[in-house]
N, C-alpha and C positions, 0 to 999 in steps of 0.2 A: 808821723811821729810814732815812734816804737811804744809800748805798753811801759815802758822803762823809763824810758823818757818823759811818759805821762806821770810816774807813779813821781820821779822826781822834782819834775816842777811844780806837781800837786803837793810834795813837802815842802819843798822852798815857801810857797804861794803861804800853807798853813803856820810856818816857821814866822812867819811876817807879820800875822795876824795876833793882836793882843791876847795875851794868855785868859784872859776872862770872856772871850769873845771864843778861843778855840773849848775852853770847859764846859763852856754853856752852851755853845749852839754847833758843836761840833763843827762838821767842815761848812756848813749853812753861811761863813761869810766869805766863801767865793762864788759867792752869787750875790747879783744889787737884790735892794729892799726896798721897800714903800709902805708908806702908813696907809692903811685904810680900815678905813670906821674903828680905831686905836688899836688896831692890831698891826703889827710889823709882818710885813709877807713878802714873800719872793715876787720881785719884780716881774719876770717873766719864764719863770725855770716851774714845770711839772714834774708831777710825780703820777703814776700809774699803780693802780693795784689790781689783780683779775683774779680768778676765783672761779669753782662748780660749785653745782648746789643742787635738793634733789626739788626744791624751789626758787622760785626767781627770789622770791625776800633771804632764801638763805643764802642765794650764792653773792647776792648785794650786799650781806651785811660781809659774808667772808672777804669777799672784794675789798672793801671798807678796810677790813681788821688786816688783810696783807698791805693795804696804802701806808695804812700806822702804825705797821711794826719796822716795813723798809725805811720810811722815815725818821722813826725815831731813833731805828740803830743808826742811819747816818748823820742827823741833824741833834738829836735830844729828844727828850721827850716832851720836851715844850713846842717842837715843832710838831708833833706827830698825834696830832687831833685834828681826824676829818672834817669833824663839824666845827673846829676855825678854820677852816680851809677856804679858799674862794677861786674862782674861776671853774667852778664843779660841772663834771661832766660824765654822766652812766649809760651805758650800753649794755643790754642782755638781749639773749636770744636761746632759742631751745627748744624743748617740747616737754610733755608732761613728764616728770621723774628724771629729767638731765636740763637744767640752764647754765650757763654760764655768763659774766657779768665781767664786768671793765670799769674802773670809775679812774674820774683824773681829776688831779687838782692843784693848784698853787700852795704849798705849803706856808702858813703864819703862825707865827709863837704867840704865845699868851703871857 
């Protein structure tokens, strides 16, 4: 499928979707949900954030703050809180004065 073709069926798809549903949760309902422990979350769609740092906690928090800002430009800002997040997963590695860090997660709204 072309880029073109993607961008179009991706309007169609949004076009389809309740106007309260596109304002609030941005493109967030072309992907299924599920409740868990009362938060509504992506069934089974991640999201990635990665990140330097000239420590491991810095470049984990940076990590964190690029998850929640790609998130929340494409979902809202109701989606785009790490810590509702679930399925969470971090990776760094590096040496003194260079880390870099990975975290992933299943995005949920509050």
């Amino acid at each position: 499928m072309t880029r073109f073709a993607r961008a179009g069926a991706m309007a169609l798809a949004l076009a389809a979707l309740p106007t309260t549903v596109q304002a609030q949760d941005g493109m967030a309902g072309m992907h299924s949900w599920v409740r868990i422990g009362g938060r509504t979350c992506m069934l089974a769609h991640f999201h990635d954030g990665s990140a330097t740092g000239k420590t491991q906690a810095e470049a984990e928090r940076a990590a964190i703050t690029a998850w929640e800002s790609f998130t929340a430009w494409e979902y809202s800002h109701r989606w785009g809180r790490y810590s509702n997040a679930v399925s969470k997963s971090k990776t760094c590695n590096g040496t003194r004065g260079e880390f870099s860090c990975t975290v992933s997660a299943r995005p949920c709204r509050y």
